[in-house]
C-alpha positions, 0 to 999 in steps of 0.5 A: 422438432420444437423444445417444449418450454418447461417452466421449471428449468431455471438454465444454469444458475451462477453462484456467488461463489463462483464469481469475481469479487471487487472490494472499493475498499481494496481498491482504494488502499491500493490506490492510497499505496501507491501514491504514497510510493510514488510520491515518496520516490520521486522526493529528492532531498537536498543531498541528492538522496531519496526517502524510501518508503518499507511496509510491515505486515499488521496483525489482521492482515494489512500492511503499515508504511514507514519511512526508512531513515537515510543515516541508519536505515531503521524503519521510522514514522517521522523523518526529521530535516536539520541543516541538510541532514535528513534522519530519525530522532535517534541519529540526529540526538547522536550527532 
């Protein structure tokens, strides 16, 4: 026995909602992030010792990189390099 054709049966009709959603713009910060790990954690500065990188969380979400300093161990933006020492503006104005 043959089904008779109903124009009006659609099937099943996925949703949205139910679907799987890939953002470039995820993908791209992913991607941005660990080369930034990986960059930073193959550095090896001339004492032997490597520049680690730590993230804090941001307001709406997201996550910001910072360097940790080798000498102290603060989170900083910017590492500085003078006669082989490697660390923040605040422990190079302490030495």
């Amino acid at each position: 026995m043959q089904k008779s054709f109903n124009p009006y049966d659609y099937g099943k009709i996925n949703s949205l909602a139910a679907c799987q959603c890939l953002r470039i713009n995820d993908v791209v910060r992913q991607a941005r992030e660990q080369v930034k790990r990986m960059y930073l954690e193959s550095v090896e500065l001339d004492s032997g010792r490597k520049i680690e990188l730590v993230t804090s969380s941001t307001r709406f979400g997201g996550k910001r990189s910072w360097f940790k300093c080798p000498e102290c161990g603060r989170r900083v933006g910017v590492i500085y390099s003078y006669v082989n020492i490697y660390s923040c503006r605040k422990c190079l104005s302490d030495q």
